[in-house]
C-alpha positions in Angstrom: -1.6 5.7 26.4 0.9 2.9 25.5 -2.2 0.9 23.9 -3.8 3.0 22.1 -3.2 3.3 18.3 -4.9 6.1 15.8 -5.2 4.8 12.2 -5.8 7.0 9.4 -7.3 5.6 6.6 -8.2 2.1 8.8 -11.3 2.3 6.4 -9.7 1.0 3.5 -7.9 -2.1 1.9 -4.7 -2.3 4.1 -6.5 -1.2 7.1 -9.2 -3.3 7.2 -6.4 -5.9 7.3 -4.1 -4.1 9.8 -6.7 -2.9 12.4 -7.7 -6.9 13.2 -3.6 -7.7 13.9 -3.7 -4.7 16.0 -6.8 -5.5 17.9 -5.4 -9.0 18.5 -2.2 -7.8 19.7 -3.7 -5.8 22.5 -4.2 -2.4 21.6 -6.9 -0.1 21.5 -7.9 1.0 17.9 -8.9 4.2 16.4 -10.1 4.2 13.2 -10.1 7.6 11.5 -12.1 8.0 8.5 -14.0 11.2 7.0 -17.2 8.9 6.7 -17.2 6.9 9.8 -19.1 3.9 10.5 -21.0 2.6 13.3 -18.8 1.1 16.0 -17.9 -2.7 15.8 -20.1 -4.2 18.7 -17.9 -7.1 18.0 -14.7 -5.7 18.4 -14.5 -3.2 21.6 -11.5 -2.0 21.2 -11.9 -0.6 18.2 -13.6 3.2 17.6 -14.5 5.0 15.1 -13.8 8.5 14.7 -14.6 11.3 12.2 -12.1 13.1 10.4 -10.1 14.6 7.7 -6.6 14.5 6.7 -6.1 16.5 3.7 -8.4 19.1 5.3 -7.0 18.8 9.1 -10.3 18.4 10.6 -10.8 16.7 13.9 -7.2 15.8 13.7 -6.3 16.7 17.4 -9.4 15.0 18.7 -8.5 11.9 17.1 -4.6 11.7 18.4 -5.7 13.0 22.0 -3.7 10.8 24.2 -2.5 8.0 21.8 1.2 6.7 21.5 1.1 5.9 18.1 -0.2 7.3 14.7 -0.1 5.0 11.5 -1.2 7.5 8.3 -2.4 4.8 5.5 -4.8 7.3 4.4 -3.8 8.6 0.7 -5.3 9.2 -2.9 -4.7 10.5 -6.2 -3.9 13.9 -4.6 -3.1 15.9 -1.5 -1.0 13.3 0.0 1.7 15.7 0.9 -1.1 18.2 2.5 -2.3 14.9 4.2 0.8 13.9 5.9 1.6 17.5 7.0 -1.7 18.1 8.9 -1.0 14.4 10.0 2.3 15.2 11.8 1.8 18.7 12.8 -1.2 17.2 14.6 0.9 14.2 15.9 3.3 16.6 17.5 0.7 18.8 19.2 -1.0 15.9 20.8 2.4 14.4 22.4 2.4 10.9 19.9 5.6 9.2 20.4 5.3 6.8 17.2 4.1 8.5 13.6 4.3 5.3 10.6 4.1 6.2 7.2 3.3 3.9 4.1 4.7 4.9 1.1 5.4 3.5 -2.5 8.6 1.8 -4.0 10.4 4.5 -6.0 8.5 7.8 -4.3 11.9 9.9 -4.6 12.5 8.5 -8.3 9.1 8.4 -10.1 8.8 11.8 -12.3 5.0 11.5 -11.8 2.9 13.8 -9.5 1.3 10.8 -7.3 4.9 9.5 -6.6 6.4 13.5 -6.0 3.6 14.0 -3.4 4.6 10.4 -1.7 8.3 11.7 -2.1 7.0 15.2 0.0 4.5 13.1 2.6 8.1 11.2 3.6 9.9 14.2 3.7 7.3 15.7 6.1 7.0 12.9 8.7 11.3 12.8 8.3 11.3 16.3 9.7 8.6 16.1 12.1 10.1 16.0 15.4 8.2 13.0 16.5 9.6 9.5 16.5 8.9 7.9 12.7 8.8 5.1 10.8 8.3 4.8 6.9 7.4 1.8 5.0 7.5 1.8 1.4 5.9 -0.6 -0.5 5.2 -1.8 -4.2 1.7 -2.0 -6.0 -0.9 -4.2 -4.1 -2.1 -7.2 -6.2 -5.9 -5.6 -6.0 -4.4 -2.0 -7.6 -3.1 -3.8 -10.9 -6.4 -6.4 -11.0 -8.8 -3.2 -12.7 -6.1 -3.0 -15.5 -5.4 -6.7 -16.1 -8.9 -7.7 -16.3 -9.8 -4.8 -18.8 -6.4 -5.6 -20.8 -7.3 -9.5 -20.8 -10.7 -8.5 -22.5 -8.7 -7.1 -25.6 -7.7 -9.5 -28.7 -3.7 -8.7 -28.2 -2.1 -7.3 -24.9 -0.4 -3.9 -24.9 3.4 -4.3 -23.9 4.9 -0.3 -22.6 8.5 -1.0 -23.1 9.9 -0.9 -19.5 6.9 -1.5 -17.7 7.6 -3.7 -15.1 5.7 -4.7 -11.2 6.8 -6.4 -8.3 3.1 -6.5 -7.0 2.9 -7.6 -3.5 -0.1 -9.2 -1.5 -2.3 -7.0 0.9 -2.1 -10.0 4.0 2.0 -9.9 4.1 2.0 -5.5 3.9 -0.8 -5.4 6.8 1.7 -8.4 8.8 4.5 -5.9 8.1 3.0 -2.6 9.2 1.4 -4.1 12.5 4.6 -5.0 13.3 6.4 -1.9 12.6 3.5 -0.2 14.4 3.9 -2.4 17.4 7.5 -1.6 17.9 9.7 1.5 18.2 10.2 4.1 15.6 12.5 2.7 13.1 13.4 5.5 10.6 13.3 4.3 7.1 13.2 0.8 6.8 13.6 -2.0 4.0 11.0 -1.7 1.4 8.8 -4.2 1.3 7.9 -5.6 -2.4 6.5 -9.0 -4.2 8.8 -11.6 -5.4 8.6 -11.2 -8.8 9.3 -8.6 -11.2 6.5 -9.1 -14.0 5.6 -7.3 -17.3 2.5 -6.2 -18.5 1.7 -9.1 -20.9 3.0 -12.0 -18.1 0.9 -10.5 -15.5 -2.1 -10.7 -18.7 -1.2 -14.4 -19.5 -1.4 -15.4 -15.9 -4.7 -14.3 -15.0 -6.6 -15.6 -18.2 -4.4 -18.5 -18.1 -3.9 -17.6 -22.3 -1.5 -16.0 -24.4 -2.3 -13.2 -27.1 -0.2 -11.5 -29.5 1.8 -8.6 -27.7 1.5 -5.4 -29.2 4.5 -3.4 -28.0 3.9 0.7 -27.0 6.9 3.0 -25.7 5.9 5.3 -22.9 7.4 8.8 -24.1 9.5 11.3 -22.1 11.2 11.2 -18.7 7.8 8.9 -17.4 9.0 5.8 -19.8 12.9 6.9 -19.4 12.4 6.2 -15.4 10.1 2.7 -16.3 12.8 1.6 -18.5 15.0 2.3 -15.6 13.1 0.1 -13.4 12.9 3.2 -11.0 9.7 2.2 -10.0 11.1 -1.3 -8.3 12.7 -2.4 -5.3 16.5 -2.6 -5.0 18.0 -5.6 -3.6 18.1 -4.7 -0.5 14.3 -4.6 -0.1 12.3 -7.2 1.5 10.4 -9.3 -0.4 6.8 -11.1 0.4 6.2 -14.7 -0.3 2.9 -14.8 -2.1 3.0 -13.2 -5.8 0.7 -12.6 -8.8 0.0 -16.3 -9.2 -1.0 -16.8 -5.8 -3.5 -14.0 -5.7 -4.7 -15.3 -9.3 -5.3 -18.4 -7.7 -7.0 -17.0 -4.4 -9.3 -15.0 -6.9 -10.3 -18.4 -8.9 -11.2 -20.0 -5.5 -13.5 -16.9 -4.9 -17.4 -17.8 -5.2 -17.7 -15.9 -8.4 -14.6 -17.2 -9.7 -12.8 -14.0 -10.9 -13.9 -14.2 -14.2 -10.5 -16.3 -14.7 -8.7 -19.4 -15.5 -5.7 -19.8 -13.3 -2.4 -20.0 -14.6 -0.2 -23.2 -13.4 2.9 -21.8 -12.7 4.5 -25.1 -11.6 6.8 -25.1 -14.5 7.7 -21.8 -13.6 8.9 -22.7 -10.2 10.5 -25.5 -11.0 12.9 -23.1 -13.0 
């Protein structure tokens, strides 16, 4: 029972980085997903298994006898219902160790996405199983869709306040496999990138060119908590090594390029 580990959500981004760390460090690997795919013949220690969070189907099935559950599984909505079928489930099947991923600012962020993140903690809090919960800033991959369109556009849109500390995919999945592989925790350090960046800096460093800033304001209590920087990590957080540039840089050396120049940000350093 000690080996086995149920990830929800090992379909996606972090978890197809996560699941391989778990894998190496011994343990046997359930990936949950509502569309399952066919078993690694590779890998096996790792299984797929069908299910559905926000709906609570084939939850039980899926936890039957493992130690530990790590709930990366979320969207746009129903993360709270998600993470409530997740640990009711956890605590009928006897799991000793239920991880949660969150995002930096969940209990601050007056925006529905964060509130739900806020309510998915609360849930796993109160569980009754032992818990962990990670919180985490934006991944480099969430802000690339909106940098690439912005660096398309003749000037670059500057929301007063709007501020990242985006953090690479590689140092969250190092993070959460070790978290996973230990005992709960309770809340621990958040874990964000090493920079705090603005919209037209993160723009300048993937085209690698600077365009006339246009500055917006973001209205009501939404721009009042940006301007607050309630959306970053206090100083107590722990931060990754690898930031924007870095994953600029990574996409460059891709074999389509990126569609960028990369930004030398030696100067930057130096500072």
């Amino acid at each position: 029972m000690d080996d086995i580990v149920v990830v929800t959500g090992g379909t996606g981004r972090i978890g197809r980085s996560v699941v391989p760390l778990l894998c190496a460090a011994g343990r046997e690997v359930r990936v949950l997903s509502r569309h399952p795919e066919a078993a690694s013949a590779t890998d096996p220690r790792i299984t797929q298994v069908g299910a559905d969070t926000v709906e609570g189907r084939g939850l039980d099935r899926a936890f039957a006898g493992a130690h530990t559950v790590l709930h990366l599984a979320g969207g746009a909505r129903g993360d709270d219902r998600a993470a409530r079928n997740v640990a009711e489930a956890a605590r009928r099947s006897g799991v000793e160790h239920l991880l949660l991923i969150s995002v930096v600012g969940a209990a601050r962020m007056p925006i529905g996405y964060f509130r739900a993140k806020a309510e998915a903690e609360r849930v796993v809090a109160a569980s009754g199983v032992g818990w962990t919960i990670l919180a985490v800033s934006q991944l480099h991959e969430f802000l690339l869709p909106m940098i690439r369109g912005l660096s398309r556009l003749p000037f670059t849109p500057a929301p007063r306040g709007l501020r990242f500390e985006p953090v690479h995919r590689a140092e969250v999945a190092e993070r959460l496999a070790e978290l996973t592989l230990s005992a709960p925790a309770g809340r621990v350090p958040d874990l964000a990138g090493p920079e705090v960046l603005d919209v037209p800096e993160l723009v300048r460093r993937y085209s690698g060119r600077r365009r006339r800033v246009l500055p917006v304001r973001i209205p009501g209590a939404v721009g009042r908590a940006y301007r607050a920087g309630d959306n970053l990590a206090g100083a107590a957080a722990t931060r990754g090594r690898l930031g924007w540039s870095d994953f600029v840089r990574e996409l460059a050396d891709a074999p389509d390029g990126g569609g960028l120049t990369p930004y030398d940000d030696s100067r930057d350093r130096a500072r």
